[in-house]
ZAZARO-855119 format. One record per residue (C-alpha): x, y, z; residue in one letter. Coordinates in Angstrom, 1 decimal. Example, Ala and Ser with C-alpha at 12.3 -4.5 7.8 and 13.67 -1.06 7.14 Angstrom:
% residues 2
+--------+--------+--------+------+
|   east |  north |     up | code |
+--------+--------+--------+------+
|   12.3 |   -4.5 |    7.8 |    A |
|   13.7 |   -1.1 |    7.1 |    S |
+--------+--------+--------+------+
END
This chain:
% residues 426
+--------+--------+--------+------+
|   east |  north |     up | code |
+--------+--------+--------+------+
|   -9.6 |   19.1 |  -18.7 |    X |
|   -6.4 |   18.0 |  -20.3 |    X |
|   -3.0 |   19.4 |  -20.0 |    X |
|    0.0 |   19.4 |  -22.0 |    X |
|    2.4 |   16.4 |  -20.7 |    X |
|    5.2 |   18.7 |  -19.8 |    X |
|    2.9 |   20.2 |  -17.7 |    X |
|    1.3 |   16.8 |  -16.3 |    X |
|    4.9 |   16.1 |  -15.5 |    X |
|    5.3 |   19.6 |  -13.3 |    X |
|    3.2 |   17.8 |  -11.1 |    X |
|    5.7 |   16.3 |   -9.1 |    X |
|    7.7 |   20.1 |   -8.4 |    X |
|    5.0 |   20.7 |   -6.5 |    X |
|    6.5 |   20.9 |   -2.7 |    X |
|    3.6 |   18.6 |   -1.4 |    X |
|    5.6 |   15.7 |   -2.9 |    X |
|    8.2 |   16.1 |   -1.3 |    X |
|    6.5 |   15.8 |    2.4 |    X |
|    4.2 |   12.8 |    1.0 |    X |
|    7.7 |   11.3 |   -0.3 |    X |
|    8.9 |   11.3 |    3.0 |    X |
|    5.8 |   10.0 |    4.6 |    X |
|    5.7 |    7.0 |    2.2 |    X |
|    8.9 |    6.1 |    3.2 |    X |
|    7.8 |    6.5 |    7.5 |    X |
|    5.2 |    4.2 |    6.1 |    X |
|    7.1 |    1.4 |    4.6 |    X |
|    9.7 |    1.3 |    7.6 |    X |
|    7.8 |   -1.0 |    9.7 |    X |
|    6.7 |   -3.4 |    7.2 |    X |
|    9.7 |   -5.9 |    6.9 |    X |
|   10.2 |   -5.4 |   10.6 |    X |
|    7.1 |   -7.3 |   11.4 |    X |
|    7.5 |   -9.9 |    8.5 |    X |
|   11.1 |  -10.7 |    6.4 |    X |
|   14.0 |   -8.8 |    8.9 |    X |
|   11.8 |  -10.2 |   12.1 |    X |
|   12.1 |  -13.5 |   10.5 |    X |
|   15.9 |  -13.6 |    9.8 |    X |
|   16.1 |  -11.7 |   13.2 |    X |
|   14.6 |  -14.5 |   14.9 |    X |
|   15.8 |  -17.7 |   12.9 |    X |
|   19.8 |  -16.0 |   13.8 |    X |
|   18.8 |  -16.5 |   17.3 |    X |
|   17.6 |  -19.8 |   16.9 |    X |
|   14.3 |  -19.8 |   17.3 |    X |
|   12.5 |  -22.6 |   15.6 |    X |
|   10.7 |  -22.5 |   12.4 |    X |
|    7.3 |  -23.3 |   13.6 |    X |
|    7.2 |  -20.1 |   16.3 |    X |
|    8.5 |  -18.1 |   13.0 |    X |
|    6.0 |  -19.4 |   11.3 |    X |
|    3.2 |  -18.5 |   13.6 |    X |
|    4.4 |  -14.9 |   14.0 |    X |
|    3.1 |  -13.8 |   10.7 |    X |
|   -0.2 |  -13.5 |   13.1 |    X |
|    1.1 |  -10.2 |   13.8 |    X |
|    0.5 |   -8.6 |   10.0 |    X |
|   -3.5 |   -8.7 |   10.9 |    X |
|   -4.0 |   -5.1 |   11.7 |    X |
|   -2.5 |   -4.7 |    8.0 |    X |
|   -5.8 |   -6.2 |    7.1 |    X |
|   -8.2 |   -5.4 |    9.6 |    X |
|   -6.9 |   -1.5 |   10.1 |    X |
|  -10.8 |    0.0 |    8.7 |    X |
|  -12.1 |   -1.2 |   11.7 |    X |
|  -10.5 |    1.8 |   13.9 |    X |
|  -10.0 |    4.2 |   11.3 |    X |
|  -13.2 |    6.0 |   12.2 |    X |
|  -11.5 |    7.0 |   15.6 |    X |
|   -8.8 |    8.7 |   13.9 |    X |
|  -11.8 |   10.4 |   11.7 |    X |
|  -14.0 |   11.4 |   14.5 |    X |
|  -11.5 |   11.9 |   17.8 |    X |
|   -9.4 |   14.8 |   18.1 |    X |
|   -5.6 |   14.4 |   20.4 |    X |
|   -6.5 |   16.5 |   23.3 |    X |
|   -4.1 |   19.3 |   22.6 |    X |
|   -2.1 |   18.2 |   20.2 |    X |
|   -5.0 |   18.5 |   17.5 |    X |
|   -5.2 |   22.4 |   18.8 |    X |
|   -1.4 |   23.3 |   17.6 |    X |
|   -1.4 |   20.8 |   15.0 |    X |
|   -4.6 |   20.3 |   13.4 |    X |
|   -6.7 |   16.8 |   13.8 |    X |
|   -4.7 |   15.3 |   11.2 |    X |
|   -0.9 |   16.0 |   11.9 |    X |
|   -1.9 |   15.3 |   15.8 |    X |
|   -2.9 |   11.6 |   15.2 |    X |
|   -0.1 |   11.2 |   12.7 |    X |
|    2.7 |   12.3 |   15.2 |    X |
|    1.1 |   10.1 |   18.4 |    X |
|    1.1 |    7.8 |   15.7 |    X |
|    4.6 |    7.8 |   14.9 |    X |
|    6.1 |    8.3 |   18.4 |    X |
|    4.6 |    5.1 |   19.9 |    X |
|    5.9 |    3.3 |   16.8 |    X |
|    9.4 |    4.9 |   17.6 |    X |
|    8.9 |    3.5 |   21.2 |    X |
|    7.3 |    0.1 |   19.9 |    X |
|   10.6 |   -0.4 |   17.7 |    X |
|   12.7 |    0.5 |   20.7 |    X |
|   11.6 |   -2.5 |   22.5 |    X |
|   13.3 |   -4.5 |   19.9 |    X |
|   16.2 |   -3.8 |   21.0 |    X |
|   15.8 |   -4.5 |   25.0 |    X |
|   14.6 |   -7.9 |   24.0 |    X |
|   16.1 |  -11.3 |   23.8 |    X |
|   14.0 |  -13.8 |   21.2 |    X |
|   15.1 |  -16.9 |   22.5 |    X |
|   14.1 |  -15.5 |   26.3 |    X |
|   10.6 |  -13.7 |   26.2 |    X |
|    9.1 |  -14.7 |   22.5 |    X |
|    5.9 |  -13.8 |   24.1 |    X |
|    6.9 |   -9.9 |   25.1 |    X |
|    8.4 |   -9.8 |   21.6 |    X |
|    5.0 |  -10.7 |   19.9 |    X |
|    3.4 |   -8.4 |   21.8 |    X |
|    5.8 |   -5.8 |   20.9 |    X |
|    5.9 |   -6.9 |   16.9 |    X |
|    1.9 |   -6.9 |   17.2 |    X |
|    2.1 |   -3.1 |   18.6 |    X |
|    4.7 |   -2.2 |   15.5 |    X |
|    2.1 |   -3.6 |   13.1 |    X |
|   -0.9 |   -1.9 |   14.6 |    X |
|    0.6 |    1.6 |   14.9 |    X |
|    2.4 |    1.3 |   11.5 |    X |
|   -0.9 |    0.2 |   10.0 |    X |
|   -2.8 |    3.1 |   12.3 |    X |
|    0.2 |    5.5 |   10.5 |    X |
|   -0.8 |    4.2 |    7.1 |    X |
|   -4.3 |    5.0 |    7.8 |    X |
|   -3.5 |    8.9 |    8.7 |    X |
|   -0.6 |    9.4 |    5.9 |    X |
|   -3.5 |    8.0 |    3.4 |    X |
|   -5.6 |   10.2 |    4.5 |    X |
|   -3.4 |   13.6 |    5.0 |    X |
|   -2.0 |   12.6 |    1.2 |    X |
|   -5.5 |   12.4 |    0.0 |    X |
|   -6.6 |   15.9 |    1.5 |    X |
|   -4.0 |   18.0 |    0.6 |    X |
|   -4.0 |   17.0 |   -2.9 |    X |
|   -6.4 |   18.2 |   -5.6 |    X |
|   -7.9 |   15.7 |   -8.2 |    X |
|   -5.5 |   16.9 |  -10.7 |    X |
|   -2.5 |   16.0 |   -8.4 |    X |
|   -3.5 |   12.2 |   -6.9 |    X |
|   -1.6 |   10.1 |   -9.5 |    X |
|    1.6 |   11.9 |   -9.0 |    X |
|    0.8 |   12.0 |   -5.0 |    X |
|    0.4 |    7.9 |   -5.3 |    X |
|    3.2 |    7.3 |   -7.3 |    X |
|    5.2 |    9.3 |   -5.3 |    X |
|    4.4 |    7.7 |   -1.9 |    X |
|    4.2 |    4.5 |   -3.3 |    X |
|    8.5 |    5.6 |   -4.4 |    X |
|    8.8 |    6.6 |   -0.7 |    X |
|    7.0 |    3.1 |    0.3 |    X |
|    9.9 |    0.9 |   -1.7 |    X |
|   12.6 |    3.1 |   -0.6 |    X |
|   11.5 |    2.8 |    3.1 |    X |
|   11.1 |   -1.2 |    2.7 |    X |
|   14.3 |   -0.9 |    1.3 |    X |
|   15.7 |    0.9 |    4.3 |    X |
|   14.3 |   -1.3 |    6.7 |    X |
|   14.9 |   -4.6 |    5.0 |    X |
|   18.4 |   -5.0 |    3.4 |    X |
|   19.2 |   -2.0 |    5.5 |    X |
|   18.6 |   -3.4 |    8.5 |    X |
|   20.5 |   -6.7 |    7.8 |    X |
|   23.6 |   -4.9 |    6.7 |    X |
|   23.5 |   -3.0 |    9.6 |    X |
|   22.6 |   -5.7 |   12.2 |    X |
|   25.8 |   -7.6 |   10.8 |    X |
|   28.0 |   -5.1 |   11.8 |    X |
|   26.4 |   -3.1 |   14.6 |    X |
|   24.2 |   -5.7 |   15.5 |    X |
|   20.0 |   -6.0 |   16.1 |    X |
|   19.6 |   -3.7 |   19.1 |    X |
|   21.5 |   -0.9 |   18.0 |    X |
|   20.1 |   -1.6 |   14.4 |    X |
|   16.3 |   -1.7 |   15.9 |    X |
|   17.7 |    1.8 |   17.6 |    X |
|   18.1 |    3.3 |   13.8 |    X |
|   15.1 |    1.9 |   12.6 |    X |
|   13.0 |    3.9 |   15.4 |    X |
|   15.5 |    6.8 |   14.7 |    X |
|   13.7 |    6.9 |   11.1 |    X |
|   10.4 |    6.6 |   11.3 |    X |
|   11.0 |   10.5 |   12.6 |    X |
|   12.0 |   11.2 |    8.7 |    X |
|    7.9 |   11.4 |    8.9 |    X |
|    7.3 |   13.0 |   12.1 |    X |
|    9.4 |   16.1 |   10.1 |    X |
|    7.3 |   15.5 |    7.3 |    X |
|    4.1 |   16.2 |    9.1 |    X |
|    5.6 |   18.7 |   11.3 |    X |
|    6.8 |   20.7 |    7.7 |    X |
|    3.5 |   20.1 |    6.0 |    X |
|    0.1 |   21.6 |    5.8 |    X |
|   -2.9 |   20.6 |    7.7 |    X |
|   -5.4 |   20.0 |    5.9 |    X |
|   -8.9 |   21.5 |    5.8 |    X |
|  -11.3 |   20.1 |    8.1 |    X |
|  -14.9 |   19.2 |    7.7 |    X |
|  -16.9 |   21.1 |    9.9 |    X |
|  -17.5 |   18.7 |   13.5 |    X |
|  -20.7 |   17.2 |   14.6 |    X |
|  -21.4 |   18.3 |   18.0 |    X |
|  -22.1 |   15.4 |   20.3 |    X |
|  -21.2 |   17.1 |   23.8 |    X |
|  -24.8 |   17.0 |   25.9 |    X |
|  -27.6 |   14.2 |   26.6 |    X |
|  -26.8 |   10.8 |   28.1 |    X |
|  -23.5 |    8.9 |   27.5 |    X |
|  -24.8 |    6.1 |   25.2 |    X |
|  -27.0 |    8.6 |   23.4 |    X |
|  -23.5 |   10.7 |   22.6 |    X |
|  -21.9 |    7.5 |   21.7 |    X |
|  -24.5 |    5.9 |   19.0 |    X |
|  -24.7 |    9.7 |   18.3 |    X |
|  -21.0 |    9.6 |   17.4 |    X |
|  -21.2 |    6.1 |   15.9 |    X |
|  -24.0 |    7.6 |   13.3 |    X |
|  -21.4 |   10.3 |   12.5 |    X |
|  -18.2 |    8.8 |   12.0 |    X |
|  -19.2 |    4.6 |   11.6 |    X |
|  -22.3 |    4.5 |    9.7 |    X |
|  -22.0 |    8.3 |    8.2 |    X |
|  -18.7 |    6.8 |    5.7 |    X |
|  -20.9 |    4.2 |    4.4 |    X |
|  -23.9 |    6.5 |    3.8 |    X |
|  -22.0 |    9.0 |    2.2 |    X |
|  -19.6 |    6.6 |   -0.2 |    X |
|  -23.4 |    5.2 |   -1.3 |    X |
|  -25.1 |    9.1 |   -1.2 |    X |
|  -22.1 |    9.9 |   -3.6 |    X |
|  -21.5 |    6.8 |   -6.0 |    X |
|  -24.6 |    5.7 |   -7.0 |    X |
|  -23.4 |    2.6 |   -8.6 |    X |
|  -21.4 |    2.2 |   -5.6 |    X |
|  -21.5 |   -1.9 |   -5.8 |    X |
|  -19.6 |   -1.6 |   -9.0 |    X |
|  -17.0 |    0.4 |   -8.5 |    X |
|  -16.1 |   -2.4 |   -5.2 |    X |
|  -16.8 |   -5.2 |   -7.6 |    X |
|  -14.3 |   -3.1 |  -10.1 |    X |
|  -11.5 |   -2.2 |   -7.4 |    X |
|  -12.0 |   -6.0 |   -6.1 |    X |
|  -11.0 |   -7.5 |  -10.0 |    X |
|   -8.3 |   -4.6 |  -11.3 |    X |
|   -5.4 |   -6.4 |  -10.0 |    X |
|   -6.8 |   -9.7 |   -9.4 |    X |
|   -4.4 |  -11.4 |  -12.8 |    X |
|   -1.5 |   -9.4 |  -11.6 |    X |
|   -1.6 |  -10.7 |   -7.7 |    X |
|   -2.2 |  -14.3 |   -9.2 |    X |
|    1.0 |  -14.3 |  -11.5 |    X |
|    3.1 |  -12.6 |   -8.4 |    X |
|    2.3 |  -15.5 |   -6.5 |    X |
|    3.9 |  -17.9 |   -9.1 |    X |
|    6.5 |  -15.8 |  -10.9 |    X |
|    9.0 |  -17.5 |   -8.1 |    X |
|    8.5 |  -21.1 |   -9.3 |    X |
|    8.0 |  -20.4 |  -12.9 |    X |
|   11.8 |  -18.9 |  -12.9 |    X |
|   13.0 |  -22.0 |  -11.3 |    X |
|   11.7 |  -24.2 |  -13.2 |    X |
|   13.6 |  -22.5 |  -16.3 |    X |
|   16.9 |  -22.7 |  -14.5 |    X |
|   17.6 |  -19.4 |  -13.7 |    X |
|   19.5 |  -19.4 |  -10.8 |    X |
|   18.9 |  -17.2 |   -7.3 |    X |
|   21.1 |  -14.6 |   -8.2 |    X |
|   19.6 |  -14.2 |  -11.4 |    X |
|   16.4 |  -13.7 |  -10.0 |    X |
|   17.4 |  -11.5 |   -7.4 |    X |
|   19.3 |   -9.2 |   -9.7 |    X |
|   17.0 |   -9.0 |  -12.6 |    X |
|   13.5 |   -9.5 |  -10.6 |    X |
|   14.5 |   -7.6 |   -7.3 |    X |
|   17.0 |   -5.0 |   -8.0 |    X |
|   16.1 |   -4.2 |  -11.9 |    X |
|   12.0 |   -5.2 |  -11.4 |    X |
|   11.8 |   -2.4 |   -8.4 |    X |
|   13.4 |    0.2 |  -10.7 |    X |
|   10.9 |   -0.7 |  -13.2 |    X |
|    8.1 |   -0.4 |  -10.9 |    X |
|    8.9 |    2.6 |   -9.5 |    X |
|    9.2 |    4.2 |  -12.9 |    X |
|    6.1 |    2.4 |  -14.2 |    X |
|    4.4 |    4.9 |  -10.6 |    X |
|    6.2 |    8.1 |  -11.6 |    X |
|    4.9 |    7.5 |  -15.5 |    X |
|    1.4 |    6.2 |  -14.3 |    X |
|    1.1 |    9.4 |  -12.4 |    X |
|    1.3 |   11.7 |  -15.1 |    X |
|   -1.1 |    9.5 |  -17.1 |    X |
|   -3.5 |   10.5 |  -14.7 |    X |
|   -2.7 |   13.7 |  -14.5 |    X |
|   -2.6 |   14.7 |  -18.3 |    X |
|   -5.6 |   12.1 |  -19.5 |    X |
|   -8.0 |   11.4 |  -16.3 |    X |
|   -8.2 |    8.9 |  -13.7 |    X |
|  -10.8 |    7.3 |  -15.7 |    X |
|   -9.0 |    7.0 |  -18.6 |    X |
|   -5.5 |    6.7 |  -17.1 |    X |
|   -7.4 |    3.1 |  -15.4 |    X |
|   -8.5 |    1.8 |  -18.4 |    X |
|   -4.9 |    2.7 |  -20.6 |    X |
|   -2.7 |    1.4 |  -17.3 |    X |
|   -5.1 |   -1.6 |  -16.6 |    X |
|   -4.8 |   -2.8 |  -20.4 |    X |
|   -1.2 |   -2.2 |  -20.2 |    X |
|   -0.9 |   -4.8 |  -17.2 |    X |
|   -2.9 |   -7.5 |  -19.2 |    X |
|   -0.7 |   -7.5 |  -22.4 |    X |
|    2.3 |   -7.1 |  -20.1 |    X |
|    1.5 |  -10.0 |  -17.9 |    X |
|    0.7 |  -12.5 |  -21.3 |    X |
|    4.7 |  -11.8 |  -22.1 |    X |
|    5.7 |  -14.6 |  -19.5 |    X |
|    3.8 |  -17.0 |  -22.1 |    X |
|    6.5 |  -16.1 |  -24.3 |    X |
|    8.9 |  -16.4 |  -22.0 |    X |
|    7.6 |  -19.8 |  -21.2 |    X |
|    7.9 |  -20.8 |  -24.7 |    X |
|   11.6 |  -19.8 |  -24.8 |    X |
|   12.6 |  -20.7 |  -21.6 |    X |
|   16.1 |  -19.9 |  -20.2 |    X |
|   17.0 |  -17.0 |  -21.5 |    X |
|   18.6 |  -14.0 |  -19.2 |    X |
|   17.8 |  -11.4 |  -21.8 |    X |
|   14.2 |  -12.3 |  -22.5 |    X |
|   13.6 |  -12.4 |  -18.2 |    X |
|   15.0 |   -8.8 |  -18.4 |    X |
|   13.0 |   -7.8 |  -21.0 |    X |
|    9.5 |   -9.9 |  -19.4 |    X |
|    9.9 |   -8.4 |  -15.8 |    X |
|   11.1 |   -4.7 |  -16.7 |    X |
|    7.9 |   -4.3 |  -18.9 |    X |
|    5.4 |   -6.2 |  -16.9 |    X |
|    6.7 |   -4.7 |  -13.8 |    X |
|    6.5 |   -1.4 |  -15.4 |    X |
|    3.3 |   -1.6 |  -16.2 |    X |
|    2.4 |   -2.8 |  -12.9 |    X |
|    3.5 |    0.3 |  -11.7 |    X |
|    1.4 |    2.1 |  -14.2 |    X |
|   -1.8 |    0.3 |  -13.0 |    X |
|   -1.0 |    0.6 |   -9.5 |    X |
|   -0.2 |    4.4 |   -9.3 |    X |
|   -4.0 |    4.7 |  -11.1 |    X |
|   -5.8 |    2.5 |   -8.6 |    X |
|   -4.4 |    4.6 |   -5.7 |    X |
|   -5.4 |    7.5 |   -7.3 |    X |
|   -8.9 |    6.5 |   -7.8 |    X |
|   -9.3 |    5.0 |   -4.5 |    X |
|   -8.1 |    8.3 |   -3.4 |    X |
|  -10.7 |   10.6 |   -5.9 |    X |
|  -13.6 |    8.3 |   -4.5 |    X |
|  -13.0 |    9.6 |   -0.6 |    X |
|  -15.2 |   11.8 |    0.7 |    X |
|  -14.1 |   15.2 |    2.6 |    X |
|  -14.0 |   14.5 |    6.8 |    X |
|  -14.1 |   10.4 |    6.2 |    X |
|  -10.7 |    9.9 |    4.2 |    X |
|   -9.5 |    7.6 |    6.8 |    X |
|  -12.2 |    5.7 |    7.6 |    X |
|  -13.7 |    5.4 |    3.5 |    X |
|   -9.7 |    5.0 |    2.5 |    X |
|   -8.9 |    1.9 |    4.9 |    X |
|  -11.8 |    0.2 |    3.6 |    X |
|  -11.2 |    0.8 |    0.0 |    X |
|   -7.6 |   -0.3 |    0.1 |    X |
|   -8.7 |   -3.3 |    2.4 |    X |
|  -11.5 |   -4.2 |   -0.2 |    X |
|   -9.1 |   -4.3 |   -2.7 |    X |
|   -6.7 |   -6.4 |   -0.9 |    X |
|   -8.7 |   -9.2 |    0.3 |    X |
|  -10.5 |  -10.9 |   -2.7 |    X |
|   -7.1 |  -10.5 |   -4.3 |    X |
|   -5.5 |  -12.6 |   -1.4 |    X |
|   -8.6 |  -14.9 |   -1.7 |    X |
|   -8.4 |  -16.0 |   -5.4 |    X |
|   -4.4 |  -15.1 |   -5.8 |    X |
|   -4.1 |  -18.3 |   -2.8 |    X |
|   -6.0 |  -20.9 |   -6.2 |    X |
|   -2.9 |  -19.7 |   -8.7 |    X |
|   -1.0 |  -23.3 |   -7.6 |    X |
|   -3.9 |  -24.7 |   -8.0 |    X |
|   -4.4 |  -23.4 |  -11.4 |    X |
|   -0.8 |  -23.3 |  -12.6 |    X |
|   -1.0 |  -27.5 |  -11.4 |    X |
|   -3.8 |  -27.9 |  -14.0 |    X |
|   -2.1 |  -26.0 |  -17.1 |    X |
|    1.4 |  -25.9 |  -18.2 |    X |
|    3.1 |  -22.9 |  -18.2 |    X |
|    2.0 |  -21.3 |  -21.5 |    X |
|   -1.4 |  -21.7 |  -20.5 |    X |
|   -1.5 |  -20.2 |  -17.2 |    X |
|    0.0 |  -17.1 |  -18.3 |    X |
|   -2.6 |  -17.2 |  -21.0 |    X |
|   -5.7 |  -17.7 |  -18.9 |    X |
|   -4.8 |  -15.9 |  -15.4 |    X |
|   -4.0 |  -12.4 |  -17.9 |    X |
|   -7.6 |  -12.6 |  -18.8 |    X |
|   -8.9 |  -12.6 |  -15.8 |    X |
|   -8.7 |   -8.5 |  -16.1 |    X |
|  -11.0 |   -8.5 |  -18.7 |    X |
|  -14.4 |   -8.2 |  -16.4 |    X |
|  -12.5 |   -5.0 |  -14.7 |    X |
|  -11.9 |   -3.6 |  -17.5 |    X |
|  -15.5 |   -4.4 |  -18.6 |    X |
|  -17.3 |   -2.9 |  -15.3 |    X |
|  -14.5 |    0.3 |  -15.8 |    X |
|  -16.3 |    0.7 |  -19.2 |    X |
|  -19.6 |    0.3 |  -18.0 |    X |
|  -19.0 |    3.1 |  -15.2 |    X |
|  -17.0 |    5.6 |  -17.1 |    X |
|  -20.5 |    5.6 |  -19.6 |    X |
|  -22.9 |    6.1 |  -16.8 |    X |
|  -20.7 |    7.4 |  -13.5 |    X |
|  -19.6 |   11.1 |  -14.4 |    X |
|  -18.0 |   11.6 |  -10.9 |    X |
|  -15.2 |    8.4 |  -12.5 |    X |
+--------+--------+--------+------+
END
């Protein structure tokens, strides 16, 4: 059904997006603290680049968080889950051992125990990615179909803002406060989401399989059928061309990760300067993006996520061949304004649809577990293929990278046409 774009845009009034808004942002605190502010945290102190280096270990639960999600599908919080609800339970233990995980920044010295620190970082990064798996999840629930492109543009706005927050926020507070009483804040915050949850609706639950009776390891493989091997079997029992749509979800931002990956060196080799890049890529690119989500999400709530793919994921491949152009003109301030704001809008556009999809495809009672994979499907080819764009970009000139690596959205797009006239739950 289609509705009128003022009304597509109403979408975001809705009082859900406020709380989801709020969760994105609990979500994106912890990100930088495990990667960019750890890093400048840690070089101030004088630790050496090669133990810097090797802490980037600690982003692995990002990656690997589907392998624990279905405990946060299939085990309720003794008590909390009563008062709460199964969902807003795993999301507040979540969040208050994240608190306490942040707070033990601040009673440690990097240059003393770099061992205790890792350990702490790698609890911050598994509990923020554990987090990321129950927001995903509550967001996913508590929106109808109609409302999943605004509710992933809007936490992807809450994302950037808590990045933001965490990252230059954190460094201009640690130079005049200093780390531990910044690394005090940053737990401070991550209750912005705890009110969130606390404010929000739980959502409806899929009636429980009872496993209580029998042996131990007959309840456990019992329980494992349920909640391990039941998100599989009902992803496959639902999408019948179920190897497609991963193929799809696998290639829709393949060209876009590739040309991230050397956007950096191609504006340095046209002598723009760092503060050029930072102002017109970092500062002006993020407001582009952001309003690339917001617009992306009434796409998909006035046309389709079907169709709101397919206009967003063309959008991205035109946008992306505009650094060709740029290539050909080479130093030019305006034209880099003109190149990033558009691609990066679109990028926003195409990214706001993809959550949204990945969100439509979840199945009631396995969000988390069917969710973490998706997104985690989607990530890891794009890291495989986006790690040959040096590779590629050493072979070609400029011109003719940002001619080839655009194209490399066609097959999506191709598969997204092939579902959309066979797949009528896409």
């Amino acid at each position: 059904m289609a509705f009128p774009w003022r009304t597509a845009a109403e979408v975001y009034r809705d009082r859900r997006m406020l709380i989801i808004l709020l969760l994105g942002f609990s979500s994106g605190l912890p990100l930088p603290l495990t990667i960019g502010t750890l890093s400048i945290w840690l070089a101030t102190a004088g630790v050496s680049k090669t133990v810097i280096g090797l802490f980037a270990f600690v982003g692995i639960p990002y990656i690997f968080k589907f392998v624990w999600a279905p405990l946060i599908d299939g085990i309720r919080v003794p008590v909390l889950a009563n008062w709460l609800g199964p969902r807003r339970a795993w999301a507040i233990v979540a969040q208050a051992l994240l608190a306490l995980a942040i707070v033990a920044f601040s009673l440690l010295d990097p240059t003393d125990r770099p061992v205790l620190l890792a350990a702490a970082a790698l609890a911050v990064a598994f509990l923020s990615a554990s987090q990321d798996i129950v927001v995903d999840a509550y967001r996913v629930e508590i929106l109808d179909e109609r409302s999943q492109g605004a509710g992933a543009a809007v936490v992807q706005l809450g994302y950037r803002i808590g990045m933001l927050a965490s990252g230059a926020g954190a460094l201009i507070l640690a130079d005049s406060i200093g780390w531990s009483s910044t690394f005090l804040v940053m737990a401070a915050l991550v209750g912005v989401g705890a009110l969130a949850i606390l404010s929000g609706p739980e959502p409806k639950a899929r009636p429980r399989e009872d496993h209580a009776g029998g042996p131990a390891i007959q309840r456990l493989l019992a329980w494992a059928k349920d909640y391990v091997i039941g998100p599989f079997a009902d992803f496959i029992r639902r999408h019948p061309y179920w190897l497609p749509i991963i193929v799809f979800i696998a290639l829709y931002k393949v060209s876009d990760a590739m040309m991230g990956r050397m956007t950096g060196p191609f504006y340095l080799e046209l002598g723009f300067s760092l503060d050029e890049i930072a102002a017109v890529s970092k500062v002006f690119g993020l407001i582009a993006t952001i309003g690339g989500a917001m617009t992306g999400g009434i796409i998909v709530s006035r046309i389709g996520i079907a169709r709101g793919l397919l206009v967003c994921g063309v959008l991205q491949m035109f946008s992306n061949f505009l650094f060709a152009g740029l290539a050909l003109i080479g130093h030019d301030i305006r034209g880099l304004i003109v190149v990033i704001g558009l691609e990066n809008f679109a990028e926003g556009m195409a990214s706001a649809a993809l959550v949204a999809y990945l969100s439509a495809l979840c199945g009631q009672g396995f969000t988390a577990t069917q969710y973490a994979l998706l997104s985690s499907l989607a990530a890891l080819p794009r890291i495989v293929l986006a790690s040959q764009s040096g590779r590629l970009a050493d072979y070609l000139d400029w011109v003719g990278f940002f001619i080839v690596v655009p194209l490399l959205a066609v097959p999506s797009l191709l598969i997204l046409g092939w579902l959309m006239a066979r797949d009528r739950a896409l």
